[in-house]
C-alpha positions in Angstrom: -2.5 8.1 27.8 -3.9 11.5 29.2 -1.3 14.2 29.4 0.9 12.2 26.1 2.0 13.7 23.2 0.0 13.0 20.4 2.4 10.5 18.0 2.9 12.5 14.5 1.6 10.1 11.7 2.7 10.6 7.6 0.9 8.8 5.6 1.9 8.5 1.8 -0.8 10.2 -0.8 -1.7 7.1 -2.8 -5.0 5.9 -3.1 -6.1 3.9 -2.1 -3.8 3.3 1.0 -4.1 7.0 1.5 -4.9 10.3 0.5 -8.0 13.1 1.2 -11.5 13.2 -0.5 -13.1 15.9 -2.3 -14.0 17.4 1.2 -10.5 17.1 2.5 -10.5 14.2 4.6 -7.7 11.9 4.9 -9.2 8.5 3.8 -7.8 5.2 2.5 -6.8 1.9 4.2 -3.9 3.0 6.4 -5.9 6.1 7.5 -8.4 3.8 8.5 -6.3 1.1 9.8 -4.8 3.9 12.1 -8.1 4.9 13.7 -8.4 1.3 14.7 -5.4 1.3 16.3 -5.9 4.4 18.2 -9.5 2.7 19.6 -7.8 -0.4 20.3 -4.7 1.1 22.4 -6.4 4.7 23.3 -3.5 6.4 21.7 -4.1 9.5 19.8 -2.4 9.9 16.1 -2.1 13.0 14.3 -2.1 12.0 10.7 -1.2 14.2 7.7 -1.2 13.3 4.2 2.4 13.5 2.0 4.0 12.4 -1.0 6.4 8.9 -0.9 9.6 10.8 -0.5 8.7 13.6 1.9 7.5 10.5 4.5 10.3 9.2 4.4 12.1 12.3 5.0 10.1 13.5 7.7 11.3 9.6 9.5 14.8 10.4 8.8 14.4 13.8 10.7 11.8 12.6 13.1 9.3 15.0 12.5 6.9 11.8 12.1 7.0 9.3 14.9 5.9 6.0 12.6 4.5 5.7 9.2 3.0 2.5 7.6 4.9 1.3 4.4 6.7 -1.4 3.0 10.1 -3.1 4.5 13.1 -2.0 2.6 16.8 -1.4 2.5 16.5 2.3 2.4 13.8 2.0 4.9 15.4 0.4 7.6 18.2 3.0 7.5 16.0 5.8 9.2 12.9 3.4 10.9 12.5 0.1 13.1 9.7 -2.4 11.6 7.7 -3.1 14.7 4.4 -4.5 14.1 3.5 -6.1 10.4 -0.1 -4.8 9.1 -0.9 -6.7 5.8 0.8 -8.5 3.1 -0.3 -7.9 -0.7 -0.1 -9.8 -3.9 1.5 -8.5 -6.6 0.3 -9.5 -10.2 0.5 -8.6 -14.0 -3.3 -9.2 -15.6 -5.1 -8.3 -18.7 -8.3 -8.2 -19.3 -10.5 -11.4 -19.7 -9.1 -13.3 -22.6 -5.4 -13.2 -21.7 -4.4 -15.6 -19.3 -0.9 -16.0 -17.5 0.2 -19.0 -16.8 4.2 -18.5 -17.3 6.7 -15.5 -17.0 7.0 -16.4 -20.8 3.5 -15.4 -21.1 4.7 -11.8 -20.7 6.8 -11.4 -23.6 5.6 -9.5 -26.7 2.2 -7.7 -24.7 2.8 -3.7 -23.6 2.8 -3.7 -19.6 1.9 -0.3 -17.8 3.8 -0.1 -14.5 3.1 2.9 -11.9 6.5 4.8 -11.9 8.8 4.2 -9.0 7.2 0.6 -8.3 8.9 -2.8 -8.0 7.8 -6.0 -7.5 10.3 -8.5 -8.4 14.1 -8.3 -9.4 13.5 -10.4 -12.5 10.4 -8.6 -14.1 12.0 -5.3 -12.6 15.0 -5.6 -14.6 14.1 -7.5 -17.6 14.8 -5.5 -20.9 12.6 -7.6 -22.8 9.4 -6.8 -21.6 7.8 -3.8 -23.1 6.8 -1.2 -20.2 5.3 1.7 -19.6 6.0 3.9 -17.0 2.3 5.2 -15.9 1.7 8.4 -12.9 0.0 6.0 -10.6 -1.9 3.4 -10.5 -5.1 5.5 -11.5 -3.4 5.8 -14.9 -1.8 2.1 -15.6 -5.5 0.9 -14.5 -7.0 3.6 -17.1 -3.9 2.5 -20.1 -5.7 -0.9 -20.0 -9.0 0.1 -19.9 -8.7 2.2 -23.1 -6.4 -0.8 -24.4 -3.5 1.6 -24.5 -1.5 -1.7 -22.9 -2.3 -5.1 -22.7 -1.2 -5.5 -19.1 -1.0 -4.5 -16.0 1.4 -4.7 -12.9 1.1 -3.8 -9.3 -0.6 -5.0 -5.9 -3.7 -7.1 -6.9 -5.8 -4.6 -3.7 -4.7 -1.5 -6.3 -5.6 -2.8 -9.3 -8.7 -3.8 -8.7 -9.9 -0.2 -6.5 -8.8 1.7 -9.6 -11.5 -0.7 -11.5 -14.0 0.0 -9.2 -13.2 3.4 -9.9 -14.2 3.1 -13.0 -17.2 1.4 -12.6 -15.4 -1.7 -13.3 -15.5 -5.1 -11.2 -12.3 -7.5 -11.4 -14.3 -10.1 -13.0 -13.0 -8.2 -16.3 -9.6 -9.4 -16.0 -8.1 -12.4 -17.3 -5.6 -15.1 -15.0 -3.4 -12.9 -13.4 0.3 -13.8 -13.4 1.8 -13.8 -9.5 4.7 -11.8 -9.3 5.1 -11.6 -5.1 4.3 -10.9 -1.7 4.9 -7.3 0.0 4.2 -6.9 3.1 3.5 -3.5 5.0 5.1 -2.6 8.4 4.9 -0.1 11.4 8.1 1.8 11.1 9.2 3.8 14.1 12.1 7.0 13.4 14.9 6.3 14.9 14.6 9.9 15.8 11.4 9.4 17.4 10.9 11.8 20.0 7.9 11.0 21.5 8.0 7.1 21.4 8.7 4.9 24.6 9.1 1.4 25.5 5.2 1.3 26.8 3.8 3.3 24.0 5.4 0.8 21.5 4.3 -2.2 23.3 0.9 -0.9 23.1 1.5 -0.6 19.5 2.3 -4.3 19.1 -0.4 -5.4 21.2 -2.7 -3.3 19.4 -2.2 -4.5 16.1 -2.3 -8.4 17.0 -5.2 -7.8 19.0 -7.0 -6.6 15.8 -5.5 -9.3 13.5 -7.1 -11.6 15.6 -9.8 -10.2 15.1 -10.4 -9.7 11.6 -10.6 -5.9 11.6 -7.6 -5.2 9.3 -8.7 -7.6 6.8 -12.3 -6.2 6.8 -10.6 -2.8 6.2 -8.5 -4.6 2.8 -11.6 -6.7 1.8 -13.6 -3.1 1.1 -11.1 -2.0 -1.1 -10.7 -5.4 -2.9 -14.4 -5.3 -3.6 -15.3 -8.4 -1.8 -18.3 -9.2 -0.7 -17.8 -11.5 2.2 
């Protein structure tokens, strides 16, 4: 790809799919997934770090090429989903000692949700659970910690990082309650400028060549704190 425009990269500020460290560094799991994907295909990426709402402004005017993020409605008014990345579980938990077994289960406890987030129409939408909006999922995580809530909602990958955070391991938490499955797509601008048919394809065969072989989970199994 000597001579290409570098493809321009936004990548949401949410840890810990992305965001900078204390030195300025954009780190996270889509960060890193990129930099696979640049080894694997030789393409180059300029990344840089934004909030939700400006990436997916800077797709609808095409000042970023492609940006990793969930499939949505609103999504696939300003981007093409080309190549799928990872898939995450979404739960509710408490802490050890509150297990959910049933939706039921949910009634009557305080549930902190990171603002803006939604998981599933029916827990969404439900007046009769008890939520709280939290900033993030740094804060939900910390709500139940201090026992500010009794639950927590969000992807399972999230949840967990924010424990380890806090020098916390999962093992804490009770029987989580499965909510669903989101999964996370290349997205391509419809006003991509710098995008062809060859660069895509490269793309797509990029990103199956490292499912198959295990890199992108390795990347999600460091942030889940497993071990093997």
């Amino acid at each position: 790809m000597c001579g290409a425009a570098p493809l321009q990269v936004s990548v949401f500020d949410l840890p810990p799919f992305g965001g900078r460290n204390a030195d300025g560094q954009i780190v996270g799991i889509i960060p890193e997934i990129l930099t696979e994907i640049e080894h694997e295909t030789g393409l180059v990426f300029e990344k840089k770090v934004v909030p939700y709402k400006r990436m997916f402004h800077e797709l609808k005017t095409g000042e970023s090429d492609l940006a990793i993020f969930f499939r949505s409605t609103k999504g696939e008014e300003i981007a093409s989903s080309k190549a799928r990345i990872y898939t995450l579980r979404n739960v509710v938990v408490g802490k050890a000692g509150i297990d959910l077994l049933w939706y039921s289960d949910l009634l009557g406890h305080t549930i902190s949700v990171p603002a803006g987030t939604g998981y599933y129409d029916k827990f969404d939408n439900d007046q009769r659970l008890k939520k709280i909006h939290a900033r993030g999922f740094s804060s939900a995580v910390n709500q139940l910690l201090a026992d500010r809530v009794s639950l927590v909602a969000g992807p399972e990958i999230s949840i967990n990082y924010h424990l380890m955070q806090q020098g916390k391991t999962p093992d804490i938490l009770g029987e989580a309650f499965f909510l669903s499955y989101s999964s996370a797509w290349i997205q391509v601008s419809h006003k991509s400028q710098n995008m062809s048919p060859e660069i895509l394809q490269k793309i797509v065969t990029g990103v199956k060549n490292l499912h198959n072989k295990g890199v992108i989970e390795a990347i999600l199994r460091k942030y889940k704190g497993a071990t093997s």
